[in-house]
KEVEXRO-330766 format. One record per residue: residue in one letter; x, y, z of N, C-alpha, C, O in turn. Coordinates in steps of 0.02 Angstrom, whole numbers, plus 50000, padded with zeros to 5 digits. Layout:
// KEVEXRO-330766
<r><aa>a</aa><n_u>X</n_u><n_v>Y</n_v><n_w>Z</n_w><ca_u>X</ca_u><ca_v>Y</ca_v><ca_w>Z</ca_w><c_u>X</c_u><c_v>Y</c_v><c_w>Z</c_w><o_u>X</o_u><o_v>Y</o_v><o_w>Z</o_w></r>
...
// end
This chain:
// KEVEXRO-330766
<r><aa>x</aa><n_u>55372</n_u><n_v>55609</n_v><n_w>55511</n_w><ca_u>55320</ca_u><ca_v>55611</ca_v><ca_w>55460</ca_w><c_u>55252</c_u><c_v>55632</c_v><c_w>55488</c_w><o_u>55204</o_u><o_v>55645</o_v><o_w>55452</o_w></r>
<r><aa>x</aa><n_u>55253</n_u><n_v>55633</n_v><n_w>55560</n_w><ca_u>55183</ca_u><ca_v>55648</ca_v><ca_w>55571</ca_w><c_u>55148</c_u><c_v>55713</c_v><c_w>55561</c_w><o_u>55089</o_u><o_v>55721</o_v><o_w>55545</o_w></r>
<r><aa>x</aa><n_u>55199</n_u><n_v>55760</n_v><n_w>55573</n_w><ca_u>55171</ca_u><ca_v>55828</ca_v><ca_w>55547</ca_w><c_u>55144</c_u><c_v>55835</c_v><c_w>55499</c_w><o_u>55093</o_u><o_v>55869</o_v><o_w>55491</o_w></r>
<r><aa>x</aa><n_u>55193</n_u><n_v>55781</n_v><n_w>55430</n_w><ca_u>55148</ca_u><ca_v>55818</ca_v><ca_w>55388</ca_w><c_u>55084</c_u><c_v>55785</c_v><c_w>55353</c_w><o_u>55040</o_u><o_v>55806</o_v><o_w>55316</o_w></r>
<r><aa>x</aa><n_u>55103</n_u><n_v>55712</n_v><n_w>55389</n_w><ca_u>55025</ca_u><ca_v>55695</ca_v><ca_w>55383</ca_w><c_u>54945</c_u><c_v>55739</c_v><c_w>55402</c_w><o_u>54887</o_u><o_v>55732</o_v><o_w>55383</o_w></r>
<r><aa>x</aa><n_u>54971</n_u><n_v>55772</n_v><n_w>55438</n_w><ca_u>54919</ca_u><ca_v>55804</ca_v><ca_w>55468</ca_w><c_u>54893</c_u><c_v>55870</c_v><c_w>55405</c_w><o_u>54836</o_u><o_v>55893</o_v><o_w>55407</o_w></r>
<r><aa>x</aa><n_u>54943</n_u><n_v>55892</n_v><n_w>55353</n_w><ca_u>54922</ca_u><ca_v>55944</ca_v><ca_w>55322</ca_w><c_u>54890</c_u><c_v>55908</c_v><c_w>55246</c_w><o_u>54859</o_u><o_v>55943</o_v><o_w>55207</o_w></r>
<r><aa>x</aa><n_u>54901</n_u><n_v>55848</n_v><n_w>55234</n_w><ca_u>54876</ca_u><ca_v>55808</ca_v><ca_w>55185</ca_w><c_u>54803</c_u><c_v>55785</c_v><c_w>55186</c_w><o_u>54776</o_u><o_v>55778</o_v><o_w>55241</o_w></r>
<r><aa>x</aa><n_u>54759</n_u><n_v>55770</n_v><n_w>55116</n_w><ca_u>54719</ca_u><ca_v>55723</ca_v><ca_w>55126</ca_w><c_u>54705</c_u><c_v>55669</c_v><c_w>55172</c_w><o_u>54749</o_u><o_v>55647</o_v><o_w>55208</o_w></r>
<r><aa>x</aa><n_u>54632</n_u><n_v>55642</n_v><n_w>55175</n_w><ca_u>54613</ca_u><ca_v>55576</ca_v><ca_w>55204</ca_w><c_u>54651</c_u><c_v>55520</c_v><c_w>55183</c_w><o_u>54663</o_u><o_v>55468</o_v><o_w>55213</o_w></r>
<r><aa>x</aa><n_u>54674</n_u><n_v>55543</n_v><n_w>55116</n_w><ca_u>54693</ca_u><ca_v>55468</ca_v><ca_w>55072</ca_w><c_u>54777</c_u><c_v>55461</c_v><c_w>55096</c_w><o_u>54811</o_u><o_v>55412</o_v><o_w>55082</o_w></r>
<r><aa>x</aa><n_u>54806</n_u><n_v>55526</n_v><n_w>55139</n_w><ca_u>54875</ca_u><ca_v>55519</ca_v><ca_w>55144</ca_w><c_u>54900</c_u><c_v>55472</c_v><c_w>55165</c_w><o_u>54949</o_u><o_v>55450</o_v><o_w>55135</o_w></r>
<r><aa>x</aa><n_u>54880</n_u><n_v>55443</n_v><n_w>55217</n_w><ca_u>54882</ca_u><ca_v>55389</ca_v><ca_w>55255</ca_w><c_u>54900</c_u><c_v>55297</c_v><c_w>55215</c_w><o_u>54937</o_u><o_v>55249</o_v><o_w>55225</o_w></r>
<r><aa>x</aa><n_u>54841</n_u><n_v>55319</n_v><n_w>55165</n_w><ca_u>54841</ca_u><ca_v>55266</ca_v><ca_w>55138</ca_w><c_u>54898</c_u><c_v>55260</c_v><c_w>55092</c_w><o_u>54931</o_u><o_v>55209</o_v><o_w>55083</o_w></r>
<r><aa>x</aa><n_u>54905</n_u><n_v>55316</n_v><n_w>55064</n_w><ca_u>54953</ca_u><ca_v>55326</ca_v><ca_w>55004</ca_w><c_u>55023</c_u><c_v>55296</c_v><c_w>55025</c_w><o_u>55054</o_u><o_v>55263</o_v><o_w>54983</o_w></r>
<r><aa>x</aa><n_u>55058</n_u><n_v>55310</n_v><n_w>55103</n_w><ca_u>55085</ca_u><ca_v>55304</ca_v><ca_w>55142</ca_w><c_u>55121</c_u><c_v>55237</c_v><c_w>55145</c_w><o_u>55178</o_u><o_v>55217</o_v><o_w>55134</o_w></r>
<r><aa>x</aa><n_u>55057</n_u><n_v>55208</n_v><n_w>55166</n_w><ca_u>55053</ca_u><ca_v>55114</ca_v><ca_w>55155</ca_w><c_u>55079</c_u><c_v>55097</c_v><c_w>55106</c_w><o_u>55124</o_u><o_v>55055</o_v><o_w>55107</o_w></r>
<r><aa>x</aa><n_u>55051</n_u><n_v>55131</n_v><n_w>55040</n_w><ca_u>55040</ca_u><ca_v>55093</ca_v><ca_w>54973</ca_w><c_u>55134</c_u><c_v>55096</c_v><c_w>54988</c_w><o_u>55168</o_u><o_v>55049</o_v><o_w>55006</o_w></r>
<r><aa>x</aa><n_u>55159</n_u><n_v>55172</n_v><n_w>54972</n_w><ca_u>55219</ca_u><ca_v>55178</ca_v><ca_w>54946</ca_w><c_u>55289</c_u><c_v>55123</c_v><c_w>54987</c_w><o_u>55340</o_u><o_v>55105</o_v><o_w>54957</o_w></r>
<r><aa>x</aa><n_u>55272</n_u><n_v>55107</n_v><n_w>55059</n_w><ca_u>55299</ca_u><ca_v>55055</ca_v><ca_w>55080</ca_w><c_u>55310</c_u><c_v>54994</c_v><c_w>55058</c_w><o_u>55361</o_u><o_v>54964</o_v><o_w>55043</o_w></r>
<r><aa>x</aa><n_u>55260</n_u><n_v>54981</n_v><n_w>55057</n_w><ca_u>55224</ca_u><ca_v>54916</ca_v><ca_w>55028</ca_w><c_u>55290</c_u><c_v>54917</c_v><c_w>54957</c_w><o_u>55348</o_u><o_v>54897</o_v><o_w>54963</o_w></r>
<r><aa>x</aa><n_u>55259</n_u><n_v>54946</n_v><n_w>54896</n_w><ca_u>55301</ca_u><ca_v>54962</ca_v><ca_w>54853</ca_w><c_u>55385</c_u><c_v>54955</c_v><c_w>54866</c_w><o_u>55418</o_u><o_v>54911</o_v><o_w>54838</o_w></r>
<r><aa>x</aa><n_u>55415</n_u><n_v>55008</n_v><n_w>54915</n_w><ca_u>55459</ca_u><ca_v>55012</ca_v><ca_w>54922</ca_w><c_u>55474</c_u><c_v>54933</c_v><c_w>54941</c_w><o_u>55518</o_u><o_v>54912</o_v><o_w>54904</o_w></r>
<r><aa>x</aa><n_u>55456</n_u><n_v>54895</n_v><n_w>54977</n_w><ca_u>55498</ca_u><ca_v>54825</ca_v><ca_w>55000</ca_w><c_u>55478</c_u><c_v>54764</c_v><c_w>54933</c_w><o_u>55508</o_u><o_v>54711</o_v><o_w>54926</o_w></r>
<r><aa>x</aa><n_u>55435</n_u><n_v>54782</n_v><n_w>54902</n_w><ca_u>55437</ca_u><ca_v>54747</ca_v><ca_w>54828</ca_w><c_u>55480</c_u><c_v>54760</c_v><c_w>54775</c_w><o_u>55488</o_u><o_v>54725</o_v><o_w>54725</o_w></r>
<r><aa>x</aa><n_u>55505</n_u><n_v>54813</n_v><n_w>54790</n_w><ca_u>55557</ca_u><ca_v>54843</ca_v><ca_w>54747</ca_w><c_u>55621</c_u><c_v>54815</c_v><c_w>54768</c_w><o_u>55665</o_u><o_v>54793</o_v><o_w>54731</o_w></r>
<r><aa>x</aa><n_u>55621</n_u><n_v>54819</n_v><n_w>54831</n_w><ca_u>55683</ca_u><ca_v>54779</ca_v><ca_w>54851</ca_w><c_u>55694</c_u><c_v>54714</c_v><c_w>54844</c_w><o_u>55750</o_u><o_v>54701</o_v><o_w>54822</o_w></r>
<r><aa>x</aa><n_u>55651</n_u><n_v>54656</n_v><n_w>54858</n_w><ca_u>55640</ca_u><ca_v>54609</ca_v><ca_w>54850</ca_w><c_u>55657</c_u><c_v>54575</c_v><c_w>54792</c_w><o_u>55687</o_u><o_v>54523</o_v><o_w>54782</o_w></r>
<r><aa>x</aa><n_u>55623</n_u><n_v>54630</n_v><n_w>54741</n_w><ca_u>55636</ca_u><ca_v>54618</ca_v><ca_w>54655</ca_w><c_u>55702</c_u><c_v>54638</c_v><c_w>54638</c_w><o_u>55718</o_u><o_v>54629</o_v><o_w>54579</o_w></r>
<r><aa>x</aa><n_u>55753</n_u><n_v>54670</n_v><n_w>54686</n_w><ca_u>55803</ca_u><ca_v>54718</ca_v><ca_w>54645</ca_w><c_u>55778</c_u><c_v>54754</c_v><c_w>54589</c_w><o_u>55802</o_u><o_v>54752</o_v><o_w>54532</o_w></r>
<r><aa>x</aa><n_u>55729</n_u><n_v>54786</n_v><n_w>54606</n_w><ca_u>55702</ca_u><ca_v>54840</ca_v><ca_w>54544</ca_w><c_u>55771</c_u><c_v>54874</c_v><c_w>54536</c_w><o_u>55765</o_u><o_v>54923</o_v><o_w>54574</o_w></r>
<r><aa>x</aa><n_u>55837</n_u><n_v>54878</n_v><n_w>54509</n_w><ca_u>55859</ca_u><ca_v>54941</ca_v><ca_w>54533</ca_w><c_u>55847</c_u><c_v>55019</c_v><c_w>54453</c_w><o_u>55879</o_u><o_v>55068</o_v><o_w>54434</o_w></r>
<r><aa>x</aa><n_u>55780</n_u><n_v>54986</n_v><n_w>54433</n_w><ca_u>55776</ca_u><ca_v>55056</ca_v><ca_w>54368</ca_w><c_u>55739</c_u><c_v>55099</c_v><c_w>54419</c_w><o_u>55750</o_u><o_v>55159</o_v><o_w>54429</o_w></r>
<r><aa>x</aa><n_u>55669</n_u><n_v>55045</n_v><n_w>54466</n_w><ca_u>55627</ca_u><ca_v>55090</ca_v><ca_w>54502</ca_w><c_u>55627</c_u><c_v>55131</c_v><c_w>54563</c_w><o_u>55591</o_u><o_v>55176</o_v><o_w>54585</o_w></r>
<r><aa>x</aa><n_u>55694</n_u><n_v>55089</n_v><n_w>54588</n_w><ca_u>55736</ca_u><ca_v>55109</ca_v><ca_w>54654</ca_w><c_u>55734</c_u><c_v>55205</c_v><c_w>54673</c_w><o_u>55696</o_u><o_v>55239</o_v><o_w>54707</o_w></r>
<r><aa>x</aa><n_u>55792</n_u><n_v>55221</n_v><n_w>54632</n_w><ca_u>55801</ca_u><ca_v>55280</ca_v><ca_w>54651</ca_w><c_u>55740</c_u><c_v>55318</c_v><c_w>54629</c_w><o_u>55734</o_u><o_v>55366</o_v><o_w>54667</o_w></r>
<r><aa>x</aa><n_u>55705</n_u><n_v>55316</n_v><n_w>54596</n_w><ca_u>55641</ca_u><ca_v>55387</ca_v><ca_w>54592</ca_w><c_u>55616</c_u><c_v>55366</c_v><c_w>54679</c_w><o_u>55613</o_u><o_v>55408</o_v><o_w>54724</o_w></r>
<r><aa>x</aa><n_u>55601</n_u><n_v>55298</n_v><n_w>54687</n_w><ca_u>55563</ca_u><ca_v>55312</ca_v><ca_w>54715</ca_w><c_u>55584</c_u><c_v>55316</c_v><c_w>54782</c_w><o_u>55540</o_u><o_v>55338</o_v><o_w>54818</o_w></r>
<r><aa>x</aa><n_u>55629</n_u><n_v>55304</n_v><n_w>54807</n_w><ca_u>55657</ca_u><ca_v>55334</ca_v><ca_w>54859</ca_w><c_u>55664</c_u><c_v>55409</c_v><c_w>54865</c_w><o_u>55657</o_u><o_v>55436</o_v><o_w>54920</o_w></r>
<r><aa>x</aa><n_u>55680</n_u><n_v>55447</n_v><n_w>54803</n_w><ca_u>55683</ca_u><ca_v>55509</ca_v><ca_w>54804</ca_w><c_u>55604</c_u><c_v>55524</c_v><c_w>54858</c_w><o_u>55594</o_u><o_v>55548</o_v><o_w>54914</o_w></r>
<r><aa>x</aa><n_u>55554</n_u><n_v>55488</n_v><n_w>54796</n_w><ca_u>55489</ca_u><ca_v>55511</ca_v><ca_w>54810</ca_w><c_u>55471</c_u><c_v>55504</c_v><c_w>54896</c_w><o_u>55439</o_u><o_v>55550</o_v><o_w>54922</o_w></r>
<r><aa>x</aa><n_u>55488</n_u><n_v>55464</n_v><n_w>54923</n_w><ca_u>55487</ca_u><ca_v>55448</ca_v><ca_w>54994</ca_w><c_u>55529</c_u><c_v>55487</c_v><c_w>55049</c_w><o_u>55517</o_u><o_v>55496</o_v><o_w>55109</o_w></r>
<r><aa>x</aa><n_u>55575</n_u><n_v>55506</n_v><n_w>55015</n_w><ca_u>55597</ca_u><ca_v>55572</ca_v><ca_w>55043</ca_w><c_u>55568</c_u><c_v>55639</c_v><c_w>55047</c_w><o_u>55575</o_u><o_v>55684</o_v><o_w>55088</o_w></r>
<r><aa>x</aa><n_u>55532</n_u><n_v>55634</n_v><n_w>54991</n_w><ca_u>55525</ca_u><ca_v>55706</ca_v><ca_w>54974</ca_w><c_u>55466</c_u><c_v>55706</c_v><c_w>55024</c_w><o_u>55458</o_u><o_v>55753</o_v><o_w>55062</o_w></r>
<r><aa>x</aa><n_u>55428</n_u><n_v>55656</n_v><n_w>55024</n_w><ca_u>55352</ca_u><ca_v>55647</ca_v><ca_w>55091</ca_w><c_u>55375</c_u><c_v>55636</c_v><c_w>55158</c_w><o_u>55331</o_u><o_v>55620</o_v><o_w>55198</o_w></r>
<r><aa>x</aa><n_u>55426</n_u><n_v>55640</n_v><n_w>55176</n_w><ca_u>55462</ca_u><ca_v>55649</ca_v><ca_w>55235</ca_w><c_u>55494</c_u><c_v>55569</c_v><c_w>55246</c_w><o_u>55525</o_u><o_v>55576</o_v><o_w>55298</o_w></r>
<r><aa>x</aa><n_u>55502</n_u><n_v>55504</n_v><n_w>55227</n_w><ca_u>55529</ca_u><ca_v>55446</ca_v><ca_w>55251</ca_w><c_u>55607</c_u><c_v>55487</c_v><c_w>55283</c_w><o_u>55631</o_u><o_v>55537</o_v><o_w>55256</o_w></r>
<r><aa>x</aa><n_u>55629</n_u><n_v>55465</n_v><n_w>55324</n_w><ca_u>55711</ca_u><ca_v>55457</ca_v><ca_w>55331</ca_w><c_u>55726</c_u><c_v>55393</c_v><c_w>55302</c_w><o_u>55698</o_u><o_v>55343</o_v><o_w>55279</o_w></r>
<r><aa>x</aa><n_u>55790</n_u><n_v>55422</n_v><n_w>55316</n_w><ca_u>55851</ca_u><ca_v>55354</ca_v><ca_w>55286</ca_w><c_u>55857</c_u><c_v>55294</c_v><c_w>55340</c_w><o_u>55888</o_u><o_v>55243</o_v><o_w>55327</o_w></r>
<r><aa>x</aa><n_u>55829</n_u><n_v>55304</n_v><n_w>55394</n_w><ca_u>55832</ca_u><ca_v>55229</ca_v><ca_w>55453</ca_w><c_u>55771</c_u><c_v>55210</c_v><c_w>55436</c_w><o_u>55770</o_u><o_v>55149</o_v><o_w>55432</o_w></r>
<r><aa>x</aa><n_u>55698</n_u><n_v>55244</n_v><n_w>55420</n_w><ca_u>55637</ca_u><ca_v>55210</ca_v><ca_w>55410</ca_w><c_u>55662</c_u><c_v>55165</c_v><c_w>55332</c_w><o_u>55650</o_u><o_v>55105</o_v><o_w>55324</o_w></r>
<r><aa>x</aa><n_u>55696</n_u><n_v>55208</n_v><n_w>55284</n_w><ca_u>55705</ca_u><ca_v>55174</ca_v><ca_w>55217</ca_w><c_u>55753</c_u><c_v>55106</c_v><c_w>55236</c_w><o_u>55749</o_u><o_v>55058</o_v><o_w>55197</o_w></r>
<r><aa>x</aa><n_u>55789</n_u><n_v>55103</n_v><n_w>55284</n_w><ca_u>55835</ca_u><ca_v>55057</ca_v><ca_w>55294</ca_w><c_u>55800</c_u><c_v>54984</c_v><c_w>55367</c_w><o_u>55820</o_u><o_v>54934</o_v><o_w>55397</o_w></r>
<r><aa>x</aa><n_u>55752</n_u><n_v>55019</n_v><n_w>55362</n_w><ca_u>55714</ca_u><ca_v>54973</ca_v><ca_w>55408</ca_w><c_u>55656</c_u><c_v>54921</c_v><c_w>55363</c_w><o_u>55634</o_u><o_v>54867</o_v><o_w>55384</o_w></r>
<r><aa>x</aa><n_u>55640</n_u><n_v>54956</n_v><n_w>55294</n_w><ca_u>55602</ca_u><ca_v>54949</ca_v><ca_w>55282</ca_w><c_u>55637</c_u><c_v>54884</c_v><c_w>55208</c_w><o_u>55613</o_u><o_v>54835</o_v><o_w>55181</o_w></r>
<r><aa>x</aa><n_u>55696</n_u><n_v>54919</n_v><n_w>55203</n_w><ca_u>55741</ca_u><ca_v>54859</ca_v><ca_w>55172</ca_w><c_u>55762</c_u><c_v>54810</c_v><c_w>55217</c_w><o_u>55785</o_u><o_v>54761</o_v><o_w>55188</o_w></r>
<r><aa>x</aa><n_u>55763</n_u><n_v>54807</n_v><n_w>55278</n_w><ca_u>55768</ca_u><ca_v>54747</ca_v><ca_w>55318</ca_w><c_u>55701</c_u><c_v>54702</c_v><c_w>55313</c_w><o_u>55702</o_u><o_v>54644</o_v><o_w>55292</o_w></r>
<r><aa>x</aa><n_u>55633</n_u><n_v>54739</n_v><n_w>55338</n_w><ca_u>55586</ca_u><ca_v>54687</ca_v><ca_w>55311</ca_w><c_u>55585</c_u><c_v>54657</c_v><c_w>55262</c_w><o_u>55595</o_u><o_v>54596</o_v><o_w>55266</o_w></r>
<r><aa>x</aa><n_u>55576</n_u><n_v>54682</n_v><n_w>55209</n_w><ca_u>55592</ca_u><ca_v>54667</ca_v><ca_w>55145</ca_w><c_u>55632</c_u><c_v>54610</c_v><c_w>55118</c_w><o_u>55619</o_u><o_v>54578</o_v><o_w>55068</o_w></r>
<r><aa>x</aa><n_u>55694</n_u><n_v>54600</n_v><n_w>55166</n_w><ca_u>55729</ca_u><ca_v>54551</ca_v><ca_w>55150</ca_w><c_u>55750</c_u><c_v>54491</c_v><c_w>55213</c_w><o_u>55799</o_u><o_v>54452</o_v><o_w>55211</o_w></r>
<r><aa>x</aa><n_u>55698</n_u><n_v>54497</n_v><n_w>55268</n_w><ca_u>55721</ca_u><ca_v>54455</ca_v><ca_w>55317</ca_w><c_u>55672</c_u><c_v>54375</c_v><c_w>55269</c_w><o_u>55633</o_u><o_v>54376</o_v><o_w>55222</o_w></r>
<r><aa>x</aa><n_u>55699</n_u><n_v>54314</n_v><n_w>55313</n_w><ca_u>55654</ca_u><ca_v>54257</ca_v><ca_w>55286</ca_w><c_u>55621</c_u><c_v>54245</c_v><c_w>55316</c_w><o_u>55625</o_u><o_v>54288</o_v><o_w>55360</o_w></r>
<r><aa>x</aa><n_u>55576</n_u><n_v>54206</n_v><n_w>55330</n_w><ca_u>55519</ca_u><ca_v>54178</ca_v><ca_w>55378</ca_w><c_u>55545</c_u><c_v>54124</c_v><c_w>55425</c_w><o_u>55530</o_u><o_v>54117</o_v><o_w>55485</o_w></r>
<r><aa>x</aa><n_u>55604</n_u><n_v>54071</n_v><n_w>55376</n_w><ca_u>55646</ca_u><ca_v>54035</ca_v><ca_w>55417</ca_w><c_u>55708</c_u><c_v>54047</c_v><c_w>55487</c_w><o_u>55732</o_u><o_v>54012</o_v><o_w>55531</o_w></r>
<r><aa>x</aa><n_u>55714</n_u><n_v>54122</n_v><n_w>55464</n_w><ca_u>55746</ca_u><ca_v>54152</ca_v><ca_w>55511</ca_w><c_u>55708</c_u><c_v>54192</c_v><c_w>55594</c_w><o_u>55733</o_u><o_v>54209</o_v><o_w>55648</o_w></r>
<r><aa>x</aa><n_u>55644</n_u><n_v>54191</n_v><n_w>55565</n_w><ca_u>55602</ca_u><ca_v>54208</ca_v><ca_w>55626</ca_w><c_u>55586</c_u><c_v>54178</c_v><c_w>55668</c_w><o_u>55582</o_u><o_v>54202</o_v><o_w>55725</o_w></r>
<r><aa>x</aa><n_u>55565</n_u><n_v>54093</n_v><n_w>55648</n_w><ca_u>55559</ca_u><ca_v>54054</ca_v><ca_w>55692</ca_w><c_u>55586</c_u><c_v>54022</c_v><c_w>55701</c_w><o_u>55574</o_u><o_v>53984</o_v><o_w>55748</o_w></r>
// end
């Protein structure tokens, strides 16, 4: 993804965040209506499928399991 951060806005970065962020609330919720767009959409901005699958592991680890 870093390349093409570099050809985007200031705000890309942020946008970046946001859509993560998103993405592990979606999981969390079992959105599954909001699921697939927006994975599409995270693809299409370069995510892979191990960042998307990393990012469903945060998403669903507990806090009891960390410590």
């Amino acid at each position: 993804m870093s390349e093409q951060r570099s050809q985007h806005s200031v705000f890309f970065d942020e946008w970046i965040k946001s859509l993560r962020e998103q993405y592990k609330y979606v999981i969390r919720n079992n959105d599954q209506v909001t699921l697939p767009s927006l994975t599409k959409v995270m693809h299409n901005v370069g995510f892979t499928d191990d960042e998307l699958n990393h990012l469903r592991v945060e998403a669903t680890m507990h806090v009891d399991a960390v410590g």
